[in-house]
Backbone as CSV, one residue per row, in Angstrom:
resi,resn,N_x,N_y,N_z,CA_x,CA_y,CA_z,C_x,C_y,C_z
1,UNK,-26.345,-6.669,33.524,-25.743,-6.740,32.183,-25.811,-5.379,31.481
2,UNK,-27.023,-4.576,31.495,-27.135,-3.355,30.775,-26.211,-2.291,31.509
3,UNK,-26.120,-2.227,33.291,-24.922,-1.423,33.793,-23.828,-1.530,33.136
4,UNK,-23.516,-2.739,33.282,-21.966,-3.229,32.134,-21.686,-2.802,30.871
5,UNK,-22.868,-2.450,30.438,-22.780,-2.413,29.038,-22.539,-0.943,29.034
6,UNK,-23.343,-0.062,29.965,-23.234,1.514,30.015,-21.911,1.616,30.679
7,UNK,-21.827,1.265,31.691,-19.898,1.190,31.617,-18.927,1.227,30.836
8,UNK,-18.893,0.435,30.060,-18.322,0.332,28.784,-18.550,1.182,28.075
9,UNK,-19.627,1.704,27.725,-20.069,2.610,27.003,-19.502,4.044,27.263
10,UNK,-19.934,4.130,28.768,-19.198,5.491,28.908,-17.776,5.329,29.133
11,UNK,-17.298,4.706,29.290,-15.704,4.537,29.260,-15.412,5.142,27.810
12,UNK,-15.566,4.495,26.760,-15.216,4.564,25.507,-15.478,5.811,24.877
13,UNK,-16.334,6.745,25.608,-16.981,7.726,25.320,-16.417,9.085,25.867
14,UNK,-15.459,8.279,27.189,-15.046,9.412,28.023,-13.770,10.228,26.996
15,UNK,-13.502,11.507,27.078,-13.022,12.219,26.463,-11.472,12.259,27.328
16,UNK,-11.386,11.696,28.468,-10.179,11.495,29.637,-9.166,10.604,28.802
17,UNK,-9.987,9.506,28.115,-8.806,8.561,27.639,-9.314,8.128,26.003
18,UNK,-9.842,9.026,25.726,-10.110,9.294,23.529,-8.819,9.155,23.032
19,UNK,-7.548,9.838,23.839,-6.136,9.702,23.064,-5.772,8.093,23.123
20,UNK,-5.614,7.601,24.446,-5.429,6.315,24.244,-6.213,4.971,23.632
21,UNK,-7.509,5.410,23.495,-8.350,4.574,23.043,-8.249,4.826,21.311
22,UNK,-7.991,5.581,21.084,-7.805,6.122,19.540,-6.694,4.872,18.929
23,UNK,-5.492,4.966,19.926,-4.432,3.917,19.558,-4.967,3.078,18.869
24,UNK,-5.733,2.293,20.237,-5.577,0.658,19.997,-6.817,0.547,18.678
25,UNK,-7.913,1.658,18.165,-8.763,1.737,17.497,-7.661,1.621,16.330
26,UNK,-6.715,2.465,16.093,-5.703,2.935,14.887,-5.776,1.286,15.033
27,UNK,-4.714,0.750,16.119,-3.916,-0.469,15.859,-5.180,-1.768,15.074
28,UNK,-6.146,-1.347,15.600,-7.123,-2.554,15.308,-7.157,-2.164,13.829
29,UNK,-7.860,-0.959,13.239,-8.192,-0.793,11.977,-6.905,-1.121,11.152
30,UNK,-5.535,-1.535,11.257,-4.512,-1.187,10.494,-4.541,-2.538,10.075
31,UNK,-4.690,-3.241,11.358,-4.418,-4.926,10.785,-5.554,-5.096,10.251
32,UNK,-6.659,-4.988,10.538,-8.292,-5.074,9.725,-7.838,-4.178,8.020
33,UNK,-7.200,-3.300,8.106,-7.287,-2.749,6.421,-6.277,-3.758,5.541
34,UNK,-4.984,-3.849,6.487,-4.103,-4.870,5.761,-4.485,-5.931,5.489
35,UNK,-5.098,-6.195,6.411,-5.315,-8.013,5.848,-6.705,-7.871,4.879
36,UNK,-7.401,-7.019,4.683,-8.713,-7.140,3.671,-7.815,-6.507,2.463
37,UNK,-7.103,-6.063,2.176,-6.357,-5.469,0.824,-5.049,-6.521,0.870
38,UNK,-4.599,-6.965,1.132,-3.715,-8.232,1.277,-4.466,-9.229,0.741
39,UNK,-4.821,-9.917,1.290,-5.216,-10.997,1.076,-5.420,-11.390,-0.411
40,UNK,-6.872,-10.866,-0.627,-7.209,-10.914,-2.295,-5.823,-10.719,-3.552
41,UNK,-5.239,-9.549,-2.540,-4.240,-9.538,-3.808,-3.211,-10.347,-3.869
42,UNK,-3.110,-11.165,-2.976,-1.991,-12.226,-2.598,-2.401,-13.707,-3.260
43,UNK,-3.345,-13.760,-3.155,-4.555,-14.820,-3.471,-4.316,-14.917,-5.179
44,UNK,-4.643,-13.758,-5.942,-4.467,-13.717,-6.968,-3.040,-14.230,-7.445
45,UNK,-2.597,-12.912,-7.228,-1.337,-13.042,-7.758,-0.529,-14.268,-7.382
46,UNK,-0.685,-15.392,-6.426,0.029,-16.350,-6.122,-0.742,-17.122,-6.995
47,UNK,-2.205,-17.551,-7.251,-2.437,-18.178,-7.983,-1.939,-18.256,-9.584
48,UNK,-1.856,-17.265,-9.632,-1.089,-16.858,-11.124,0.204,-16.730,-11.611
49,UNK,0.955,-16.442,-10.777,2.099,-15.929,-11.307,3.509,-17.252,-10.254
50,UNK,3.024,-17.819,-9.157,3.590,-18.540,-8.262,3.697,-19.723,-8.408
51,UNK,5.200,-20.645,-8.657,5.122,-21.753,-8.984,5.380,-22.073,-6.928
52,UNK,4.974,-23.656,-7.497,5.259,-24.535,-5.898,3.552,-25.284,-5.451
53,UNK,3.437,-26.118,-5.012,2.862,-26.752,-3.939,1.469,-25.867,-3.596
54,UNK,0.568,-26.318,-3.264,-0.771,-25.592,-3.025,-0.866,-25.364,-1.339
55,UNK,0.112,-26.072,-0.753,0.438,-26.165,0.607,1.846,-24.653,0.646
56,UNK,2.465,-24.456,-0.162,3.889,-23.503,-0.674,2.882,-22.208,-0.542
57,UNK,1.555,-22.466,-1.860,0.883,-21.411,-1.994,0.224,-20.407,-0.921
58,UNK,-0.545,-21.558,0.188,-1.393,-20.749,0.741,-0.542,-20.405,2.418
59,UNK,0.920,-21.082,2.078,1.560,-20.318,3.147,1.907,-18.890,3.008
60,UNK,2.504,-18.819,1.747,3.314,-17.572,0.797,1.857,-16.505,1.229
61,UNK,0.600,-17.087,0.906,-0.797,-16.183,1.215,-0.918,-15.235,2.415
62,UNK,-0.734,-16.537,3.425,-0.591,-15.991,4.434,-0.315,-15.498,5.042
63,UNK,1.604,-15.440,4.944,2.493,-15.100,4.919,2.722,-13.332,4.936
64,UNK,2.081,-13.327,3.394,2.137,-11.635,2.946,1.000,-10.846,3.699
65,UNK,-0.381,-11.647,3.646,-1.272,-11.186,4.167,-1.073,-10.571,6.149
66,UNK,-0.303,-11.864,6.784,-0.115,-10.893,7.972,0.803,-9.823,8.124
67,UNK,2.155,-9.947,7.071,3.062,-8.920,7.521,2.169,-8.104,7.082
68,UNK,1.573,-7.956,5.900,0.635,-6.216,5.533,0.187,-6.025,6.817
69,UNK,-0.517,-6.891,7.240,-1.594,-6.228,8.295,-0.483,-5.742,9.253
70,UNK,0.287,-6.434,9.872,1.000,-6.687,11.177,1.530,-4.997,10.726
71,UNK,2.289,-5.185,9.971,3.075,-3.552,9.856,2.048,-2.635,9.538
72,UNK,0.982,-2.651,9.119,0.030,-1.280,8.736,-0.712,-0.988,10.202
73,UNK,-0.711,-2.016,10.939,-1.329,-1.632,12.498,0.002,-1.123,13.194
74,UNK,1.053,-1.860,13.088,2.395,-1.283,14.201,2.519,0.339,13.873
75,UNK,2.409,0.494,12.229,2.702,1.982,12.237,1.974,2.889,12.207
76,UNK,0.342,2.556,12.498,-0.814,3.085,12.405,-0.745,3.831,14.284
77,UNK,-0.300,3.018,14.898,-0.245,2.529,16.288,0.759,3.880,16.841
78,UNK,2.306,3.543,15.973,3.563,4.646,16.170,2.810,5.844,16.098
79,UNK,2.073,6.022,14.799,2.110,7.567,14.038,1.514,7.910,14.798
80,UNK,0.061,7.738,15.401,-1.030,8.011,16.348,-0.181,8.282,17.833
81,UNK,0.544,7.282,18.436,1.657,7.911,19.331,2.102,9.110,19.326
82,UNK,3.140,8.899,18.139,3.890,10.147,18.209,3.220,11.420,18.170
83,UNK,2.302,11.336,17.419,1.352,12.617,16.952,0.831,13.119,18.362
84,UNK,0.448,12.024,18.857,-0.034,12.714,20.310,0.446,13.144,21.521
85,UNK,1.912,12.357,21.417,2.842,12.935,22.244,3.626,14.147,21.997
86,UNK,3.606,14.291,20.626,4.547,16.042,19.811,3.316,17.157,20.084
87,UNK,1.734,16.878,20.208,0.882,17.797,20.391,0.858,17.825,21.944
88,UNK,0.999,16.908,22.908,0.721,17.223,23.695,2.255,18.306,24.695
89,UNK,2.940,17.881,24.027,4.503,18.925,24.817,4.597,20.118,24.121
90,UNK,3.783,20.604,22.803,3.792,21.828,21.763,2.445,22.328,22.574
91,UNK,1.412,21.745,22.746,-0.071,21.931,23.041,-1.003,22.657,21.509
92,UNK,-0.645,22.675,20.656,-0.951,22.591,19.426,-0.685,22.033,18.299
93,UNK,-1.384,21.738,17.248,-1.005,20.602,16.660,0.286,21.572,15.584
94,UNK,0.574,20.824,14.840,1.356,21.782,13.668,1.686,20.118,12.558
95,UNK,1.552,21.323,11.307,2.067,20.330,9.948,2.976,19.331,10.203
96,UNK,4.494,19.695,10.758,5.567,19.192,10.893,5.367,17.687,11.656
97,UNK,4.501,18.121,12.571,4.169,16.519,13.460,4.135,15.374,12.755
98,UNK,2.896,16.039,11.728,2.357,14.887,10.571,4.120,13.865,10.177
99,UNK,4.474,14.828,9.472,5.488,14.220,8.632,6.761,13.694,9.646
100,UNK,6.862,13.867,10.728,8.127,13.611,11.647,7.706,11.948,12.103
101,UNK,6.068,11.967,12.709,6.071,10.485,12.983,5.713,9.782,12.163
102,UNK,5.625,10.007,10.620,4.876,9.480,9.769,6.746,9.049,9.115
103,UNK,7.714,9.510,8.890,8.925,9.706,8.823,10.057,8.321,9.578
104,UNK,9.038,8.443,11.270,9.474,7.751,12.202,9.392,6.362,11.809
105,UNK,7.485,6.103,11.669,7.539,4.891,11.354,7.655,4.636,9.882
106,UNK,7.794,4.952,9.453,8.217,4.147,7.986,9.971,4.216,8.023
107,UNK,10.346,5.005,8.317,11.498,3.595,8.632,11.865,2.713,9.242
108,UNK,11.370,2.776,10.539,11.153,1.154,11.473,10.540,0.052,11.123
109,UNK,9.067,0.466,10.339,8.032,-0.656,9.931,8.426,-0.919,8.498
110,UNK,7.963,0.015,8.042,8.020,-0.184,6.118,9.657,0.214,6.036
111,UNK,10.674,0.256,6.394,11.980,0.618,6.028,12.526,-1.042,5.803
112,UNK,12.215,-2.011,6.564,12.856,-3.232,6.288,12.313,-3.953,5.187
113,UNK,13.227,-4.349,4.351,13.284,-4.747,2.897,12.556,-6.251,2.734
114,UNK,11.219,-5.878,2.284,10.261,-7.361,2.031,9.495,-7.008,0.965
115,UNK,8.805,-8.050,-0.031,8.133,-7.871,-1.107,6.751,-6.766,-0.731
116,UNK,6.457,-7.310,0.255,5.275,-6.349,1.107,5.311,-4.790,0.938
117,UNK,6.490,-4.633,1.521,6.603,-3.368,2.388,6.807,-2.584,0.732
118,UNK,7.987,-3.529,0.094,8.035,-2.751,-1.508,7.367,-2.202,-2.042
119,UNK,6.172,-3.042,-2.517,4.827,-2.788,-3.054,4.551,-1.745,-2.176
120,UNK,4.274,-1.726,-0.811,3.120,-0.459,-0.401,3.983,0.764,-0.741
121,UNK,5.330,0.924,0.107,6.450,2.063,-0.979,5.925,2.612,-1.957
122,UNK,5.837,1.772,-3.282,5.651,2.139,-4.909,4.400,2.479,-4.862
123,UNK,3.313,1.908,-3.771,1.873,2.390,-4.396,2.221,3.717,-3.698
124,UNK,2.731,3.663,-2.492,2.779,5.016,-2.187,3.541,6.312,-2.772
125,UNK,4.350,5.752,-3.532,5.445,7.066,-4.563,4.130,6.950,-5.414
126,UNK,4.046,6.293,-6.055,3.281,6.984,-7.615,1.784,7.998,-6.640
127,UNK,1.353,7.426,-5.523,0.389,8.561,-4.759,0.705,9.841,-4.831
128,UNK,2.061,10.501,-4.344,2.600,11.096,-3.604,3.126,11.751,-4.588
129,UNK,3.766,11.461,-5.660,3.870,12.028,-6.846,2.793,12.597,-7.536
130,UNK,1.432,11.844,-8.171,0.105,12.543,-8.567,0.178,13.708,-7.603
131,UNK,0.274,13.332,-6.304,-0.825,14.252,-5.289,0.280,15.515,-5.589
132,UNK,1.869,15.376,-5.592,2.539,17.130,-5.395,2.388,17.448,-6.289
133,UNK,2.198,16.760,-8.060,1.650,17.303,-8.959,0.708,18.579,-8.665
134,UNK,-0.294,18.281,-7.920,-1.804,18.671,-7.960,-1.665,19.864,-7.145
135,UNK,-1.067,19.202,-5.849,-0.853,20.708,-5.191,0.226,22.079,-5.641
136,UNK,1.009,21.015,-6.496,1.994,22.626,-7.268,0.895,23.405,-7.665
137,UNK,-0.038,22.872,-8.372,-1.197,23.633,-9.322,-2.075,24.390,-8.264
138,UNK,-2.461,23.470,-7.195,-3.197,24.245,-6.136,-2.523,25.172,-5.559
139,UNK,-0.980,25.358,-5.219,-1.270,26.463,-4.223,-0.245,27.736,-5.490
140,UNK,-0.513,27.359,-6.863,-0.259,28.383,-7.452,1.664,28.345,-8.195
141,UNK,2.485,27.379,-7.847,3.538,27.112,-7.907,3.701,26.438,-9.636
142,UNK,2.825,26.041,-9.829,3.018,25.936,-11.507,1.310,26.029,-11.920
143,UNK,1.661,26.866,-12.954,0.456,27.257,-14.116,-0.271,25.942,-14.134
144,UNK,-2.078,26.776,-13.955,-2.972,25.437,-14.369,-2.691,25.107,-15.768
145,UNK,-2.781,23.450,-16.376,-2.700,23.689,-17.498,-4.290,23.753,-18.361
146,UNK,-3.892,24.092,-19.826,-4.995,24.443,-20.578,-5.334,22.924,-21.294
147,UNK,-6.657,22.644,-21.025,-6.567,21.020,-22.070,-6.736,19.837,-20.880
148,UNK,-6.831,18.786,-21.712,-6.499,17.262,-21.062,-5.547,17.368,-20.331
149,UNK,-5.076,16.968,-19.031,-4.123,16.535,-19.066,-3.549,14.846,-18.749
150,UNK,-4.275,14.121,-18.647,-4.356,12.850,-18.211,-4.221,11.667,-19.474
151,UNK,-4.597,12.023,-20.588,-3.957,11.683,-21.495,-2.511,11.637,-21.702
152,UNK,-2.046,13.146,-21.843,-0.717,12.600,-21.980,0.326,12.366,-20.676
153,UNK,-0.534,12.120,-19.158,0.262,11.816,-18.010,0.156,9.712,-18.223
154,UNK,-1.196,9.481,-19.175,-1.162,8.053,-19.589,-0.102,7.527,-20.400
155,UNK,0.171,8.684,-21.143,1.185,8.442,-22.180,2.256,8.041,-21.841
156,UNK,2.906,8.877,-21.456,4.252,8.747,-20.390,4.060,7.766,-19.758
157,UNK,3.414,7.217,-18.728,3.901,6.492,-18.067,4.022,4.867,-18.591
158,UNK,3.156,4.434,-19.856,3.215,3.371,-20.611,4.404,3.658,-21.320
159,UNK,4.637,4.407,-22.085,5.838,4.686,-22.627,7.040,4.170,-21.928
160,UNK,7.067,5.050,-20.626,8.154,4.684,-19.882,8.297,3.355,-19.478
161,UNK,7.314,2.559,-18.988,7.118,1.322,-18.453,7.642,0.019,-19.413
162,UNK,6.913,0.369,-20.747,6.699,-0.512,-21.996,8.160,-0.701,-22.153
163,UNK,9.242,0.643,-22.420,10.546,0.563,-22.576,11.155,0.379,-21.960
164,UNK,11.083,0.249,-20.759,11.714,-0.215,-18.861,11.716,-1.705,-19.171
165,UNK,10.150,-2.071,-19.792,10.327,-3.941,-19.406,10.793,-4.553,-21.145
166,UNK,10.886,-3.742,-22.067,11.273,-4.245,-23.107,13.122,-3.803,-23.232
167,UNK,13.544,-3.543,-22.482,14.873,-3.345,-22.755,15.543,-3.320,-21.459
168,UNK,15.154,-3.199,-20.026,15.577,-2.535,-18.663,14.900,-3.299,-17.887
169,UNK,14.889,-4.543,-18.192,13.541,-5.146,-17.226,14.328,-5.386,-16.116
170,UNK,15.182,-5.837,-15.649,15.649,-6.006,-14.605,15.437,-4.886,-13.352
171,UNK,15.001,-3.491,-13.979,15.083,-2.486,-12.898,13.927,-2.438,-12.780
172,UNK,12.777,-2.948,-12.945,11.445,-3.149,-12.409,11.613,-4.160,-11.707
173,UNK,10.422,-4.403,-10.733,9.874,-4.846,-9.633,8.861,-6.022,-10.571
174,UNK,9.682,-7.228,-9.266,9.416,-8.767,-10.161,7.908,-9.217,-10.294
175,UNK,7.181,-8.525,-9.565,5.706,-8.952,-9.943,5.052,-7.989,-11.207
176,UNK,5.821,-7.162,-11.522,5.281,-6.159,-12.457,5.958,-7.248,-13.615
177,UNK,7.216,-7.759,-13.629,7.917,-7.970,-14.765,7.462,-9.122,-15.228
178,UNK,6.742,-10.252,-13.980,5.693,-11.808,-14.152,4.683,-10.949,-15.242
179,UNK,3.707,-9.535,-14.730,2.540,-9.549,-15.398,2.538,-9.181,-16.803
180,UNK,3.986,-8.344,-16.871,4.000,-7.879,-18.199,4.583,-9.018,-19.008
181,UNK,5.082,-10.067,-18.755,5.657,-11.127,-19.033,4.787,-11.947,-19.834
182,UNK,3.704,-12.499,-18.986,2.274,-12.814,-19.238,1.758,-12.197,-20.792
183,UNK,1.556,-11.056,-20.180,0.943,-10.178,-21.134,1.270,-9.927,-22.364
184,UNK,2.663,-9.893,-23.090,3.654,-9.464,-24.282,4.577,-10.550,-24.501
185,UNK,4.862,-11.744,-23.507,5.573,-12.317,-23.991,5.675,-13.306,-24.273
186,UNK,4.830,-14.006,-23.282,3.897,-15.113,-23.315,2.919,-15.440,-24.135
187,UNK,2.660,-13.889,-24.954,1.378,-14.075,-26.260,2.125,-14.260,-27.595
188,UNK,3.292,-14.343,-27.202,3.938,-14.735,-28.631,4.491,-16.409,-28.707
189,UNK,3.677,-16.869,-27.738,4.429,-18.169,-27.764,3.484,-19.602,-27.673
190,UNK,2.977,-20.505,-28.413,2.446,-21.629,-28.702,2.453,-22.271,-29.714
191,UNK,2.178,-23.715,-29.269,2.109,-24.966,-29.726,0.917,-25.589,-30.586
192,UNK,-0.360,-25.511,-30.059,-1.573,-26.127,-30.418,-2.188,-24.863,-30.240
193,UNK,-3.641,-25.442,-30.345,-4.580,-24.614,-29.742,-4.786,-25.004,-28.553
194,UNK,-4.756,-25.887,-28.249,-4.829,-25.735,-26.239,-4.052,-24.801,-25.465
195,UNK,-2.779,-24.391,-26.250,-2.040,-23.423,-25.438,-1.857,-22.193,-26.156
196,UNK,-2.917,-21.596,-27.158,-3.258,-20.777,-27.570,-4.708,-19.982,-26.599
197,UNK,-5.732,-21.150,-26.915,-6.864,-20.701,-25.952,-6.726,-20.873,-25.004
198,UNK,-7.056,-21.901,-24.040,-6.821,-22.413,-23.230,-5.746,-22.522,-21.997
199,UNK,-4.410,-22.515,-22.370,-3.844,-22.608,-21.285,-2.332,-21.606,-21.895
200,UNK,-1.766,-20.767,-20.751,-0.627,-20.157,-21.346,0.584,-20.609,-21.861
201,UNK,0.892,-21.735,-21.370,2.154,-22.354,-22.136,1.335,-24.183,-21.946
């Protein structure tokens, strides 16, 4: 049993097949990250915002929870591919790799149009936006500024949002438009006090 185990051991260890073993490590961790950040938030938000059946509910759960995973491992899986196949015919790595299979799979995986894939998109623009912010400043392309600046990057974006769902709501994204819904529009509206404290409508 302990040979077996050092077998294994050194297999996994061997540096001959680290590229291919890396894969299926990517592929494992992708569905393991999706489905632990899925879930909860699916959980919630269906409890809250989702009419239908408690049987409706915890399909819809499920539902979202594997495509996250399923697509964050398929393209965890691609990128790690490609990356290793563009280094290994260059024999050095280079920037461009990054972004060509990272390019690749998001339009195969995250390119097909589902509530899922939406959401990770948008978390990923507003990322990607902060982050070229930061690096204009880092590599010298716009002046550090003097002061706060996160205040008024808070500003703006409530501003913008507040007036998006109070006049433009349709061009937001329908789980944003349930919460703000909730939140501003839904507080202007009751009967008793049971649906004051207690319950929203």
């Amino acid at each position: 049993m302990a040979s077996a185990k050092q077998a294994v051991d050194g297999f996994l260890s061997s540096g001959q097949y680290r590229p291919l073993l890396s894969l299926i490590k990517g592929l494992r961790n992708g569905a393991v990250y999706g489905a632990k950040v899925r879930f909860p938030h699916a959980l919630v938000m269906t409890f809250l915002f989702k009419e239908g059946s408690l049987q409706e509910k915890i399909k819809a759960i499920l539902e979202a929870t594997f495509t996250h995973s399923k697509n964050l491992a398929v393209f965890v899986f691609l990128y790690k591919s490609l990356t290793n196949l563009m280094q290994h015919f260059q024999t050095e790595k280079s920037q461009i790799h990054s972004f060509i299979a990272a390019f690749i799979g998001g339009y195969f995986v995250f390119g097909k149009y589902n509530k899922v894939n939406e959401q990770i998109n948008l978390y990923l623009l507003s990322r990607i936006i902060y982050g070229l912010a930061k690096l204009a400043v880092k590599r010298g392309y716009i002046p550090k500024p003097k002061g706060e600046t996160f205040p008024w990057f808070a500003a703006i974006v409530w501003g913008i949002v507040l007036w998006e769902f109070e006049y433009e709501q349709d061009t937001l994204q329908s789980s944003l438009q349930s919460s703000m819904t909730y939140l501003y529009h839904d507080s202007n509206k009751w009967t008793s006090l049971k649906n004051f404290l207690w319950h929203n409508k």
